[in-house]
PDB file of N, CA, C and O in Angstrom:
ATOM      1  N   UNK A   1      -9.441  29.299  27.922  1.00  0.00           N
ATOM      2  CA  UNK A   1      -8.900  28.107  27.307  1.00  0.00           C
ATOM      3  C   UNK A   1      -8.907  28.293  25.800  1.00  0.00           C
ATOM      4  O   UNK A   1      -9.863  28.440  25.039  1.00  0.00           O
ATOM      5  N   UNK A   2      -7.807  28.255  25.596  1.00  0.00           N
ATOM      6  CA  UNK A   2      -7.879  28.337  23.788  1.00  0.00           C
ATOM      7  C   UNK A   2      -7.007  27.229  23.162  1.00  0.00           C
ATOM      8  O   UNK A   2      -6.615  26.425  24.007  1.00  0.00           O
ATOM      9  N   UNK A   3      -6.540  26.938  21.714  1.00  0.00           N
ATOM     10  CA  UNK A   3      -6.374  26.037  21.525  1.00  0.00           C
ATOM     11  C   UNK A   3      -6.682  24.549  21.453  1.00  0.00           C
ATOM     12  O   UNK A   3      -7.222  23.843  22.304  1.00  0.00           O
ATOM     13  N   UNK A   4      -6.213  24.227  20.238  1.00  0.00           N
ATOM     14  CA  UNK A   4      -7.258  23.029  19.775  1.00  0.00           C
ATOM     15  C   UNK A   4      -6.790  21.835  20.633  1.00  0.00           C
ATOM     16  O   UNK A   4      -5.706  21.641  21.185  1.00  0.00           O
ATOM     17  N   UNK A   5      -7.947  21.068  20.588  1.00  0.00           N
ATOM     18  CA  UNK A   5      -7.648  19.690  22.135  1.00  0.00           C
ATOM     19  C   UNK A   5      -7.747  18.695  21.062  1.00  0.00           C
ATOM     20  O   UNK A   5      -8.610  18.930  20.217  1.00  0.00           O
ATOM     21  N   UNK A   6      -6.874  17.374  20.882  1.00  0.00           N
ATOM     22  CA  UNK A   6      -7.047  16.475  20.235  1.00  0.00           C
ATOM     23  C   UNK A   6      -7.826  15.586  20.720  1.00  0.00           C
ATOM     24  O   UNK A   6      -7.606  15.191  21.865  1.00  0.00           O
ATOM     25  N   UNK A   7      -8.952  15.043  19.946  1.00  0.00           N
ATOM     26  CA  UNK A   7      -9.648  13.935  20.521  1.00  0.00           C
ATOM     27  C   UNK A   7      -9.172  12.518  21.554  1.00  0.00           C
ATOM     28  O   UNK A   7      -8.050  12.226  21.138  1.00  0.00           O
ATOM     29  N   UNK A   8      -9.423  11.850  22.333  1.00  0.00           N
ATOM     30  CA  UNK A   8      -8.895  11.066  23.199  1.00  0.00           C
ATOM     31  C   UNK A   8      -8.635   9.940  22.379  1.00  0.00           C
ATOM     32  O   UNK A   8      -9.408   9.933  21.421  1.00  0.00           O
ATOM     33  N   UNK A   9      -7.705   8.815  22.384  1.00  0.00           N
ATOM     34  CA  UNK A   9      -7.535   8.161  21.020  1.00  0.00           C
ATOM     35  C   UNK A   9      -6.781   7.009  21.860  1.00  0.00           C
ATOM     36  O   UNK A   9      -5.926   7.107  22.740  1.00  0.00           O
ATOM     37  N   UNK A  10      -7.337   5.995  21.338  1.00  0.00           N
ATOM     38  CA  UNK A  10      -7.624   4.249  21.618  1.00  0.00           C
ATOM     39  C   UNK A  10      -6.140   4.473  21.636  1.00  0.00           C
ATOM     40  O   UNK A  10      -5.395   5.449  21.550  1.00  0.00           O
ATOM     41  N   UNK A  11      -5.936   2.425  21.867  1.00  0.00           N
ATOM     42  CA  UNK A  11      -5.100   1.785  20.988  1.00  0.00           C
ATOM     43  C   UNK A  11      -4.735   1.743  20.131  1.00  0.00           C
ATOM     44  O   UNK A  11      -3.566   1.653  19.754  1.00  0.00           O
ATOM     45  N   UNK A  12      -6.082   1.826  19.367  1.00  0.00           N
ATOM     46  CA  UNK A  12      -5.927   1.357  17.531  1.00  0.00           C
ATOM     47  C   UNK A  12      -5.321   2.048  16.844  1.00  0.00           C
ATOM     48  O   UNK A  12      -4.529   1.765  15.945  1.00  0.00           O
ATOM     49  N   UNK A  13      -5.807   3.424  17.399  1.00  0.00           N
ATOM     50  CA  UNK A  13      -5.364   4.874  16.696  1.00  0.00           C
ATOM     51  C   UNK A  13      -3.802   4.895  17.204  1.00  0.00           C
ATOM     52  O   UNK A  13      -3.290   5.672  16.399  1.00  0.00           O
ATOM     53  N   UNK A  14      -3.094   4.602  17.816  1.00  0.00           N
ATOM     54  CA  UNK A  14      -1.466   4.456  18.609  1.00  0.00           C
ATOM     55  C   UNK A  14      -1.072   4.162  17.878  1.00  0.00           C
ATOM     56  O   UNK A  14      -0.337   4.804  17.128  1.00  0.00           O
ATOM     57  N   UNK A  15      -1.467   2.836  17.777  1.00  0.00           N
ATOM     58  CA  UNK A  15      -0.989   1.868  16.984  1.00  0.00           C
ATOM     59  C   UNK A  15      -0.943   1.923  15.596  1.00  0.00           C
ATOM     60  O   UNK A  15       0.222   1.659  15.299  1.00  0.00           O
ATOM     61  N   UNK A  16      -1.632   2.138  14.524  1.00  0.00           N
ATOM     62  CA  UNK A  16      -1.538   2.807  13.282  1.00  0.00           C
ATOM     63  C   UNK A  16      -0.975   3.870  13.736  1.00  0.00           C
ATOM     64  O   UNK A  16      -0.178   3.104  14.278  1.00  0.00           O
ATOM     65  N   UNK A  17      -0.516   5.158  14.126  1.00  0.00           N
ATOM     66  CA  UNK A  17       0.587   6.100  14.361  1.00  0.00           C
ATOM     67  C   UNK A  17       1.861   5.473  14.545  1.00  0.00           C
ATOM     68  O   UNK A  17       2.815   6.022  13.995  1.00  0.00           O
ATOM     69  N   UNK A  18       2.048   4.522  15.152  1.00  0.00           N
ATOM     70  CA  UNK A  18       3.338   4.248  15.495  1.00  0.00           C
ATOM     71  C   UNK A  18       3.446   2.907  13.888  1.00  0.00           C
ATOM     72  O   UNK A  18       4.597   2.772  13.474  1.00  0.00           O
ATOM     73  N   UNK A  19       2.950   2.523  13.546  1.00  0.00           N
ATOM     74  CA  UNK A  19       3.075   1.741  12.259  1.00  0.00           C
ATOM     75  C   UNK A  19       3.344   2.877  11.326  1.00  0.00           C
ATOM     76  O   UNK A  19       4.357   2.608  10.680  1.00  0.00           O
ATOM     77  N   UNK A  20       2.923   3.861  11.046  1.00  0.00           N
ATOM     78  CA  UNK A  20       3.074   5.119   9.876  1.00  0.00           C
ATOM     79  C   UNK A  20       4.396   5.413  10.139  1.00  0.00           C
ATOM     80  O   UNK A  20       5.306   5.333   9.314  1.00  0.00           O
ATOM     81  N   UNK A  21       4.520   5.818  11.515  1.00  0.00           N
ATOM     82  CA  UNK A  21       6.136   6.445  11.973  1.00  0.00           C
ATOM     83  C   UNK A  21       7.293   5.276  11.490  1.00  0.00           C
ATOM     84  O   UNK A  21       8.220   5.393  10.690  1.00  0.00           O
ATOM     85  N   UNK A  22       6.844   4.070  12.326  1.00  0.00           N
ATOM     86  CA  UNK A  22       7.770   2.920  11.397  1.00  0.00           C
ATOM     87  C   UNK A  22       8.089   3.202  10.078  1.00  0.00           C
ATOM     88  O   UNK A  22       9.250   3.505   9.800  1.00  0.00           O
ATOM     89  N   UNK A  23       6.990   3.134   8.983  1.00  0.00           N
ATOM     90  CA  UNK A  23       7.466   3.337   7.927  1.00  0.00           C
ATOM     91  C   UNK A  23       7.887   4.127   7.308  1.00  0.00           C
ATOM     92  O   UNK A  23       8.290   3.929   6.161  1.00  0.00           O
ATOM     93  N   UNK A  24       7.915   5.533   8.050  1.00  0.00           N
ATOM     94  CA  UNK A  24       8.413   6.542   7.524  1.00  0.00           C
ATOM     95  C   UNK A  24       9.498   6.177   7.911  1.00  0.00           C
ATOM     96  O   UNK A  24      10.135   5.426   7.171  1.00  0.00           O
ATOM     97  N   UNK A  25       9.979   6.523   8.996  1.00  0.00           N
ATOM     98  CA  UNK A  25      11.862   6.177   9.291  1.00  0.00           C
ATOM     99  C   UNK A  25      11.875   5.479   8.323  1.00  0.00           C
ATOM    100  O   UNK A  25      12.381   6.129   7.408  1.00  0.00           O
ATOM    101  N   UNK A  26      11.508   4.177   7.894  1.00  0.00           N
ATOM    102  CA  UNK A  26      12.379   3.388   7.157  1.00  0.00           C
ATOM    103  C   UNK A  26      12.704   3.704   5.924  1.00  0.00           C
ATOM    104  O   UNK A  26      13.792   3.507   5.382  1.00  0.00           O
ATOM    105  N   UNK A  27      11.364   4.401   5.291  1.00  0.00           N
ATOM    106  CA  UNK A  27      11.658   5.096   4.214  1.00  0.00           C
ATOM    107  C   UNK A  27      12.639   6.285   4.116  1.00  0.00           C
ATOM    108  O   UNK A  27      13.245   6.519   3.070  1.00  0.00           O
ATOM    109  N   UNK A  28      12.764   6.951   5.116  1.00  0.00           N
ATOM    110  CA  UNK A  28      13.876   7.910   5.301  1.00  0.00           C
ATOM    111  C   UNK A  28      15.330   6.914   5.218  1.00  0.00           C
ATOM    112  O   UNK A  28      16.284   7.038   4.450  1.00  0.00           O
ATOM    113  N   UNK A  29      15.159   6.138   6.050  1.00  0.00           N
ATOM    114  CA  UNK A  29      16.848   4.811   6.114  1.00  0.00           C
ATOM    115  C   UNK A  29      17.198   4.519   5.089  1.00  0.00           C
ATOM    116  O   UNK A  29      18.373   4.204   4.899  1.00  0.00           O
ATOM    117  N   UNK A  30      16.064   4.535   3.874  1.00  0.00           N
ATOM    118  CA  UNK A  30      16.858   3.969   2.393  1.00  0.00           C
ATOM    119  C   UNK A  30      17.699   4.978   1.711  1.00  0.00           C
ATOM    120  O   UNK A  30      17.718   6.189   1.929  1.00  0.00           O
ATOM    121  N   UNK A  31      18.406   4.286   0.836  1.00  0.00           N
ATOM    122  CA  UNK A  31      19.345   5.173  -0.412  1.00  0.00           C
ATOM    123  C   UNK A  31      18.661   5.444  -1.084  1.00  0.00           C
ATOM    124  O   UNK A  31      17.735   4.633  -1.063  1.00  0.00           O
ATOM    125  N   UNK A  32      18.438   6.614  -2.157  1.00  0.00           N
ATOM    126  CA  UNK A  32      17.816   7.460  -3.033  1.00  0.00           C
ATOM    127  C   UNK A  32      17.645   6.065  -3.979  1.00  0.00           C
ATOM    128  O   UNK A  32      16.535   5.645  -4.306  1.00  0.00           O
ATOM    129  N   UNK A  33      18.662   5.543  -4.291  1.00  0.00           N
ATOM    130  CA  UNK A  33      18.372   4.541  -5.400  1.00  0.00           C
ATOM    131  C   UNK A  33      17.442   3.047  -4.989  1.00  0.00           C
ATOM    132  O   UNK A  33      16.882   2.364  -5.846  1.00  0.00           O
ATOM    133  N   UNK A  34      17.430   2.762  -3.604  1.00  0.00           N
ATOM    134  CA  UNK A  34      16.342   2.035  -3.123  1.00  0.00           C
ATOM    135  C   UNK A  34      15.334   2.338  -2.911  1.00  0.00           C
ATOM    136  O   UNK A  34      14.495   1.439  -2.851  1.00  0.00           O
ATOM    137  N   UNK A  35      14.873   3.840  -2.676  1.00  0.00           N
ATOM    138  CA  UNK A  35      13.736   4.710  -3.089  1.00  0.00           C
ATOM    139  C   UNK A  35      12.934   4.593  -4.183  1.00  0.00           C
ATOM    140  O   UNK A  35      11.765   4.235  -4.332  1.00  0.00           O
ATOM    141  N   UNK A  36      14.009   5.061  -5.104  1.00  0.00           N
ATOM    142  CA  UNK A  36      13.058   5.015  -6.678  1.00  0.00           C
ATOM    143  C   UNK A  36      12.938   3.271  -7.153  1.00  0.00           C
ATOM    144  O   UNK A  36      12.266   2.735  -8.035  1.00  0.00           O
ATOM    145  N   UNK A  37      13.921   2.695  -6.127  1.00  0.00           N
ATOM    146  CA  UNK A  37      13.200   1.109  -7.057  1.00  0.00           C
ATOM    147  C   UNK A  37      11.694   0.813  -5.934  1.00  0.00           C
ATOM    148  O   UNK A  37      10.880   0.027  -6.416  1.00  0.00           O
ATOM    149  N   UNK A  38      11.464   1.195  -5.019  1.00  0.00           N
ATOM    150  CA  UNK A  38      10.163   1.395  -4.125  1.00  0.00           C
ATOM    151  C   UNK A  38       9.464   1.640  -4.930  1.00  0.00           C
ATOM    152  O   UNK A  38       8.635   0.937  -5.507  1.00  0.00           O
ATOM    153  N   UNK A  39       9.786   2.859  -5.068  1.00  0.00           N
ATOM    154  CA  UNK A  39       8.435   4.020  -6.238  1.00  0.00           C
ATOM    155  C   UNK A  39       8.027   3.101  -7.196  1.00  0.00           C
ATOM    156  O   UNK A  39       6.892   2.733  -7.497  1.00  0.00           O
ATOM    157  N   UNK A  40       9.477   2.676  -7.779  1.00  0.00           N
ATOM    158  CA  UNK A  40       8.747   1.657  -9.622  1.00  0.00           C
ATOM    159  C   UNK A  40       7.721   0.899  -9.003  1.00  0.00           C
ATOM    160  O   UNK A  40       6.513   1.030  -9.197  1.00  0.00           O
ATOM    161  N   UNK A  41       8.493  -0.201  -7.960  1.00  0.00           N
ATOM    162  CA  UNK A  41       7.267  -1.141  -7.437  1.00  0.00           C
ATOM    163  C   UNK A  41       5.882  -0.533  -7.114  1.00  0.00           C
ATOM    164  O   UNK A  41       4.879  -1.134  -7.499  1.00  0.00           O
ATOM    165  N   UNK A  42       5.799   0.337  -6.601  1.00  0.00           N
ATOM    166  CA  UNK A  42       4.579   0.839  -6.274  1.00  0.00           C
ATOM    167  C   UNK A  42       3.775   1.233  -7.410  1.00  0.00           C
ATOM    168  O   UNK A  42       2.553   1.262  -7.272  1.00  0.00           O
ATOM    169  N   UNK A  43       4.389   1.590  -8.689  1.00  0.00           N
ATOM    170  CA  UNK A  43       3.669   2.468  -9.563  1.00  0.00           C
ATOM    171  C   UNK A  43       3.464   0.847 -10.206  1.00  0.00           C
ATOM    172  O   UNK A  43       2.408   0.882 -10.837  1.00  0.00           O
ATOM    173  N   UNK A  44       3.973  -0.333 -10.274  1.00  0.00           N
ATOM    174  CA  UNK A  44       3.978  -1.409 -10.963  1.00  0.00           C
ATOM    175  C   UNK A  44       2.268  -1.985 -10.296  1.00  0.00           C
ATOM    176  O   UNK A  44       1.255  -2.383 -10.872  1.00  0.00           O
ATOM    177  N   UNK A  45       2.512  -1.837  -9.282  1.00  0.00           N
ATOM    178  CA  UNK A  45       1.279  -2.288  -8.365  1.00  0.00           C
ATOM    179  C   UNK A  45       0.257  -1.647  -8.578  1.00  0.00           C
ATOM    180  O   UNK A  45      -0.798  -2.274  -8.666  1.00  0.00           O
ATOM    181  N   UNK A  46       0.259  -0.447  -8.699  1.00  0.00           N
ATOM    182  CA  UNK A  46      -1.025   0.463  -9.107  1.00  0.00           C
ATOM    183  C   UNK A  46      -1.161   0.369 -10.581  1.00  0.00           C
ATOM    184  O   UNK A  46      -2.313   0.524 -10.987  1.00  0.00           O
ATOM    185  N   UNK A  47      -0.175   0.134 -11.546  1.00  0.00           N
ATOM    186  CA  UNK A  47      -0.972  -0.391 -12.832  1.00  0.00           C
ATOM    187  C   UNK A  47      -1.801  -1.657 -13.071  1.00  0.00           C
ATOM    188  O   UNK A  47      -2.891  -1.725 -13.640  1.00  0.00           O
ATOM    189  N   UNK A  48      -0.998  -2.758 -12.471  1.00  0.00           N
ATOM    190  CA  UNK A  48      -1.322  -3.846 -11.741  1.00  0.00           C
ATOM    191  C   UNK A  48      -2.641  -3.757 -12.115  1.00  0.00           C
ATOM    192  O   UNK A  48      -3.296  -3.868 -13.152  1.00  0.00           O
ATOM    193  N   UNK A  49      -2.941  -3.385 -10.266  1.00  0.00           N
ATOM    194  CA  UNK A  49      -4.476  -3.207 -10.003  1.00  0.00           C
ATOM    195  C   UNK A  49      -5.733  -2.184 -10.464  1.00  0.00           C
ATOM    196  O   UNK A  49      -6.883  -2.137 -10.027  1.00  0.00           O
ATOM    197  N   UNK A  50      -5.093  -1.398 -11.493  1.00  0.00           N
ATOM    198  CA  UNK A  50      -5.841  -0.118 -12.614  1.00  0.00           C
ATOM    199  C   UNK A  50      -5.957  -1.569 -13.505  1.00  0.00           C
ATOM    200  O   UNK A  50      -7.126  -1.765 -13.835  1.00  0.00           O
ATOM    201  N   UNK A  51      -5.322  -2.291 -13.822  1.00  0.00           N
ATOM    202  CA  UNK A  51      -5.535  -3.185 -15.552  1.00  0.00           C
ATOM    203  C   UNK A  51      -6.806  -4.279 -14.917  1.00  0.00           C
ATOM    204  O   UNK A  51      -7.735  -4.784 -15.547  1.00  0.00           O
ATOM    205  N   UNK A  52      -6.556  -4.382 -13.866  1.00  0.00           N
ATOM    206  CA  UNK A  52      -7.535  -5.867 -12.818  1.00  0.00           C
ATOM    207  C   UNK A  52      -9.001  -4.996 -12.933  1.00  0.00           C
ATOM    208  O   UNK A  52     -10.141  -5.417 -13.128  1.00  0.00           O
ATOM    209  N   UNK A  53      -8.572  -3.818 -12.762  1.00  0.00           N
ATOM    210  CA  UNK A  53     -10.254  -2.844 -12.621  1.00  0.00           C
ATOM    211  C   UNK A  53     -11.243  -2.770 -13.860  1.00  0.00           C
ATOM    212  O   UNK A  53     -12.461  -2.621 -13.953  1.00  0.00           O
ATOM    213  N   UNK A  54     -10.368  -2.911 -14.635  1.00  0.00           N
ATOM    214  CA  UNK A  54     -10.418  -2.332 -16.171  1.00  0.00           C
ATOM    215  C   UNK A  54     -11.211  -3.834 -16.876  1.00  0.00           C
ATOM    216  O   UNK A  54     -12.099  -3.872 -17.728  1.00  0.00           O
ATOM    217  N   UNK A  55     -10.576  -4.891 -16.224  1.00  0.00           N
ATOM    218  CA  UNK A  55     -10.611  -5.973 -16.736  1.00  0.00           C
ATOM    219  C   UNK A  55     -12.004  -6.332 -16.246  1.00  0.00           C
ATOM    220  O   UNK A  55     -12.776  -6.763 -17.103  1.00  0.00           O
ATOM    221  N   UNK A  56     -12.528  -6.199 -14.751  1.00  0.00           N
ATOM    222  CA  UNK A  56     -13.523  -6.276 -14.272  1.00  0.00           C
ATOM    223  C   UNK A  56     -12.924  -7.445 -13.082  1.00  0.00           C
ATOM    224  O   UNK A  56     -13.830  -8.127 -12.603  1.00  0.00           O
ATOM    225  N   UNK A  57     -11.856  -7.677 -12.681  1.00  0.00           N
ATOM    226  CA  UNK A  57     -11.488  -8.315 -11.666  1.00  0.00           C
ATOM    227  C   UNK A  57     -11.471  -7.750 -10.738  1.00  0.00           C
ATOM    228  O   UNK A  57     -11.379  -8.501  -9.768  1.00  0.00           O
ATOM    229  N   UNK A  58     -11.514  -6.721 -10.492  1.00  0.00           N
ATOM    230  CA  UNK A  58     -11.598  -5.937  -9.253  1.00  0.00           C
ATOM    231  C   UNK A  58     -12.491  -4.997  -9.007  1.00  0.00           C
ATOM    232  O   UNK A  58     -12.534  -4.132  -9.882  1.00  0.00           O
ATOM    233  N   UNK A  59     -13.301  -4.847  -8.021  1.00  0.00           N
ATOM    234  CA  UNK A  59     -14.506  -4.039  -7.881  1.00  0.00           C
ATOM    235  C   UNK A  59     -15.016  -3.730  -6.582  1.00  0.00           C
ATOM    236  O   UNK A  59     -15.000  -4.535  -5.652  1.00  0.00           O
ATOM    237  N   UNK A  60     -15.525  -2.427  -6.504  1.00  0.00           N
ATOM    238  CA  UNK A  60     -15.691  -1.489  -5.430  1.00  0.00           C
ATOM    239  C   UNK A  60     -16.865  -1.514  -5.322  1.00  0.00           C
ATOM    240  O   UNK A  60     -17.686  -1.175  -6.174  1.00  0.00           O
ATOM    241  N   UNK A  61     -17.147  -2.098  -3.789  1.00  0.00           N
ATOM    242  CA  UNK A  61     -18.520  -2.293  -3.533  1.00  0.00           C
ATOM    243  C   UNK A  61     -19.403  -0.993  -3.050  1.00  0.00           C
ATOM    244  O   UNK A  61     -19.376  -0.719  -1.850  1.00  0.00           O
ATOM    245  N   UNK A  62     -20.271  -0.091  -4.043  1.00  0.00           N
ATOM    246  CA  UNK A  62     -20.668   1.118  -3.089  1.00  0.00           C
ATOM    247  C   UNK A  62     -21.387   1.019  -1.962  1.00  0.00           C
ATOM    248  O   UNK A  62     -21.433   2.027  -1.257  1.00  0.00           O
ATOM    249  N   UNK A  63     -21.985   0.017  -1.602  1.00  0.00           N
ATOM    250  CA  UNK A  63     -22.039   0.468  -0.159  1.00  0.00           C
ATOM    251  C   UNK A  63     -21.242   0.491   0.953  1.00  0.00           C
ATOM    252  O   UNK A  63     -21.678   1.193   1.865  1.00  0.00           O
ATOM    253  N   UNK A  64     -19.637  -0.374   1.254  1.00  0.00           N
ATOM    254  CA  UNK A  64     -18.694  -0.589   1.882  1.00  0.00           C
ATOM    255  C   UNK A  64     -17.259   0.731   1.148  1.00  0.00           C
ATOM    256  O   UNK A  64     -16.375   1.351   1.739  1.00  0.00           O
ATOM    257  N   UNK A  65     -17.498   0.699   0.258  1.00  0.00           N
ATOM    258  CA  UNK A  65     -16.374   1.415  -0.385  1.00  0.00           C
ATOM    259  C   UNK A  65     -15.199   0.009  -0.575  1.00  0.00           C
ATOM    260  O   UNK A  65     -14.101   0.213  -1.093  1.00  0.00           O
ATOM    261  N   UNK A  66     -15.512  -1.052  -0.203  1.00  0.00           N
ATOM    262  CA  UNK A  66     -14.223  -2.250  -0.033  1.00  0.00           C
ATOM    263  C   UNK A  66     -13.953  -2.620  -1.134  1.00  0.00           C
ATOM    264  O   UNK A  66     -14.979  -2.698  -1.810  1.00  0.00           O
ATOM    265  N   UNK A  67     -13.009  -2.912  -1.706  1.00  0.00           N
ATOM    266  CA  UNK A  67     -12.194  -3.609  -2.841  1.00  0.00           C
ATOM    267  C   UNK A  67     -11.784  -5.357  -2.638  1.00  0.00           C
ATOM    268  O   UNK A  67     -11.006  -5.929  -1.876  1.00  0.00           O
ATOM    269  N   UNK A  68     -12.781  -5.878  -3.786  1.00  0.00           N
ATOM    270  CA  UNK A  68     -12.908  -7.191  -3.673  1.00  0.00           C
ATOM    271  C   UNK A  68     -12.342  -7.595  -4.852  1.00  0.00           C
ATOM    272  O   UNK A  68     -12.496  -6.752  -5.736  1.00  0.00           O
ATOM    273  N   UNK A  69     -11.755  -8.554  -5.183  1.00  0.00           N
ATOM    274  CA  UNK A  69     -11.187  -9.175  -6.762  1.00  0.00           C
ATOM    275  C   UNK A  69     -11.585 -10.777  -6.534  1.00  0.00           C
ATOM    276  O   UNK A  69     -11.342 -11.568  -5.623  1.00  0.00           O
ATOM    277  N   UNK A  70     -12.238 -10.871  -7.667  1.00  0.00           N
ATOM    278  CA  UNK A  70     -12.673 -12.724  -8.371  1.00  0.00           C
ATOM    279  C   UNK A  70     -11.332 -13.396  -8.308  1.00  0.00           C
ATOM    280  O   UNK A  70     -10.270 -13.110  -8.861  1.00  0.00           O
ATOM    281  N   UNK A  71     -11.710 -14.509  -7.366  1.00  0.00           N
ATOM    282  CA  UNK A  71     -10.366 -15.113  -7.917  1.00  0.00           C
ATOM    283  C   UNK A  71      -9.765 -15.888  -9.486  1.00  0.00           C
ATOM    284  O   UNK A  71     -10.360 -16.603 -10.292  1.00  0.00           O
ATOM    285  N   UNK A  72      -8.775 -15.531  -9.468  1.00  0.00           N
ATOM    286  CA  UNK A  72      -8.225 -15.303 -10.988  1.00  0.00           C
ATOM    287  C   UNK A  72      -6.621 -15.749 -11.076  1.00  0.00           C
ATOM    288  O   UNK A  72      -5.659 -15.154 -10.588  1.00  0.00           O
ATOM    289  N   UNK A  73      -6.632 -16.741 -11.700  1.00  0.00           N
ATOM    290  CA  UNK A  73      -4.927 -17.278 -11.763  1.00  0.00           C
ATOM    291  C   UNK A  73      -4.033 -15.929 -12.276  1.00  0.00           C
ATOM    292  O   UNK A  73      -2.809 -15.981 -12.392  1.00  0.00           O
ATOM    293  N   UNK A  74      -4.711 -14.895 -12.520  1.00  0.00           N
ATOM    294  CA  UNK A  74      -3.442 -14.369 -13.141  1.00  0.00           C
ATOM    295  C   UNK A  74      -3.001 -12.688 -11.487  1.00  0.00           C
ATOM    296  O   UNK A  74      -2.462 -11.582 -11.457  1.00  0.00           O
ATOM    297  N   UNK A  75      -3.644 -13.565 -10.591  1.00  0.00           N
ATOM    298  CA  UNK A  75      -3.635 -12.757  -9.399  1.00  0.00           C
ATOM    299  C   UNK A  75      -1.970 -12.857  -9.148  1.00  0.00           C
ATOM    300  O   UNK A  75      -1.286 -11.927  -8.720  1.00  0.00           O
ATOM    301  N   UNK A  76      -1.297 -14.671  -9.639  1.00  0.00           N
ATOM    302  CA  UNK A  76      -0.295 -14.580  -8.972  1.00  0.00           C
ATOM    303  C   UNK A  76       0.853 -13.473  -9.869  1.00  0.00           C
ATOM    304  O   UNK A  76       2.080 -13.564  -9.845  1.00  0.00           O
ATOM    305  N   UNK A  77       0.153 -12.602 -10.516  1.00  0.00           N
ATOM    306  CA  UNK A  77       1.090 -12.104 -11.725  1.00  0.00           C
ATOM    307  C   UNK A  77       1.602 -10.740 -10.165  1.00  0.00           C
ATOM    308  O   UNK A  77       2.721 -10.252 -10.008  1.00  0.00           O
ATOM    309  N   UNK A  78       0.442 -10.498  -9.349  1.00  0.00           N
ATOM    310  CA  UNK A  78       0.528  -9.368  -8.656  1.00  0.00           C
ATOM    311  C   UNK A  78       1.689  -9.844  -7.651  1.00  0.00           C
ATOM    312  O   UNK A  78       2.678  -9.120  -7.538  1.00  0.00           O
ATOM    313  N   UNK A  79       1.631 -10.624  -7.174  1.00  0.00           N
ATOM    314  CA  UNK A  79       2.705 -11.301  -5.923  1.00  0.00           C
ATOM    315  C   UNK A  79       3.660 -11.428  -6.991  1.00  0.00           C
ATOM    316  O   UNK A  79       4.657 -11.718  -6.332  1.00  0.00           O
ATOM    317  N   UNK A  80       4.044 -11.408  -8.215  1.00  0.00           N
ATOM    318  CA  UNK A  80       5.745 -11.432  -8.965  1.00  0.00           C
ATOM    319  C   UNK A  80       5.603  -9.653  -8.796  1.00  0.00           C
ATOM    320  O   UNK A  80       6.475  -9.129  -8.104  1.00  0.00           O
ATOM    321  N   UNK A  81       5.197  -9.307  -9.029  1.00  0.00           N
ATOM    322  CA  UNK A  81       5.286  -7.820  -9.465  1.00  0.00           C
ATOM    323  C   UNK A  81       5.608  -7.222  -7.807  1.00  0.00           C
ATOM    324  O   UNK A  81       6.496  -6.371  -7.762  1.00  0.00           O
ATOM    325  N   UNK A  82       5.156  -7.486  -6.876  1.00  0.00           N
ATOM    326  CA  UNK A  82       5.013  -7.102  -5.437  1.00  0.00           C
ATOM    327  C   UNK A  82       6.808  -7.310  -5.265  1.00  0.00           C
ATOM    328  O   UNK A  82       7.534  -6.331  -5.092  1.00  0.00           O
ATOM    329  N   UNK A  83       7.404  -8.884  -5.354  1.00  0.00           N
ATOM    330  CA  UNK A  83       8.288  -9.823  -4.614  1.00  0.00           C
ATOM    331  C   UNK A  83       9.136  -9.041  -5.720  1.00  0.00           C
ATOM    332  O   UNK A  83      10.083  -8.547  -5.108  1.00  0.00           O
ATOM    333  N   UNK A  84       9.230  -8.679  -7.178  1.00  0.00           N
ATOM    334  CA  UNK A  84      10.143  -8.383  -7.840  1.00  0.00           C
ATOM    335  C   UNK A  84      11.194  -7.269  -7.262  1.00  0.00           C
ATOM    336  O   UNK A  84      12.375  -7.512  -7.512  1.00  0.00           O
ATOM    337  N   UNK A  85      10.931  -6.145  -6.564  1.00  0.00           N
ATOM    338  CA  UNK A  85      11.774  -5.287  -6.272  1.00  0.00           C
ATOM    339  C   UNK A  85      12.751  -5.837  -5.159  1.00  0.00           C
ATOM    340  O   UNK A  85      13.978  -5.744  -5.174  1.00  0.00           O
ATOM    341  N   UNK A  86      11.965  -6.428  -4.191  1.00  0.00           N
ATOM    342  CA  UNK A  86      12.473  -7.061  -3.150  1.00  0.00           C
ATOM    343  C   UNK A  86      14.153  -8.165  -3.415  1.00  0.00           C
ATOM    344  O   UNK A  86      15.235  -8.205  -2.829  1.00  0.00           O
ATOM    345  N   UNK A  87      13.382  -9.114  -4.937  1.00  0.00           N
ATOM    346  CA  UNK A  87      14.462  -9.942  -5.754  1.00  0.00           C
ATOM    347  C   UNK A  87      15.529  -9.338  -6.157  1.00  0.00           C
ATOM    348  O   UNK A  87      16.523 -10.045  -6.324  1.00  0.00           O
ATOM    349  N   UNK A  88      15.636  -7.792  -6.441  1.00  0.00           N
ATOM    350  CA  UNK A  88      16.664  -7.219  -7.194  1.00  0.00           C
ATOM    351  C   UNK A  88      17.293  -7.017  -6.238  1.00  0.00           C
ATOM    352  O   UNK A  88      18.444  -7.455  -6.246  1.00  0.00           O
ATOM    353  N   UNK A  89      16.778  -6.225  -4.940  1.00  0.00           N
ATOM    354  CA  UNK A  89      17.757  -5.851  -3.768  1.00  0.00           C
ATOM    355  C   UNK A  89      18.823  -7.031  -3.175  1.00  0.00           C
ATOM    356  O   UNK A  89      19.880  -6.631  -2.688  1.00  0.00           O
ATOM    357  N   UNK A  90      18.571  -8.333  -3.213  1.00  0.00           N
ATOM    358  CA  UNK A  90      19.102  -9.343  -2.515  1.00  0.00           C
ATOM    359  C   UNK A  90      20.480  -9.426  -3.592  1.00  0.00           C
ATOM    360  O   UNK A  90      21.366 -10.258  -3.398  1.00  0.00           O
TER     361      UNK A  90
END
């Protein structure tokens, strides 16, 4: 017997596979130019949440590794920045 055996794998694990595959196709389905307005959003979001870190609104608990943020009115700045790419496409 040779060759590697993949571990036996839930639901859960399906299910996140078949959610990844979703989003890949879809990301494959877009136009190059709905791509890079993705990318901006994404890189908008990760400055976003780099300036929230910086600020001390957001923080990584070491024993969970989880990412928690104080609530903070200027959270709704992240949901314009999220919804903005979405606004241009329509």
């Amino acid at each position: 017997m040779s060759g590697k055996r993949s571990p036996p794998q839930g639901p859960e694990e399906l299910a996140w596979k078949n959610h990844n595959l979703s989003q890949l196709e879809y990301f494959r389905s877009l136009t190059l130019r709905e791509k890079l307005e993705a990318m901006q959003g994404m890189a908008d979001v990760a400055r976003r949440l780099l300036e929230m870190r910086r600020r001390g609104e957001l923080k990584t608990s070491p024993e969970s590794g989880r990412v928690s943020a104080a609530p903070d009115p200027s959270a709704d700045l992240l949901d314009e920045v999220v919804k903005a790419p979405q606004a241009k496409a329509e």
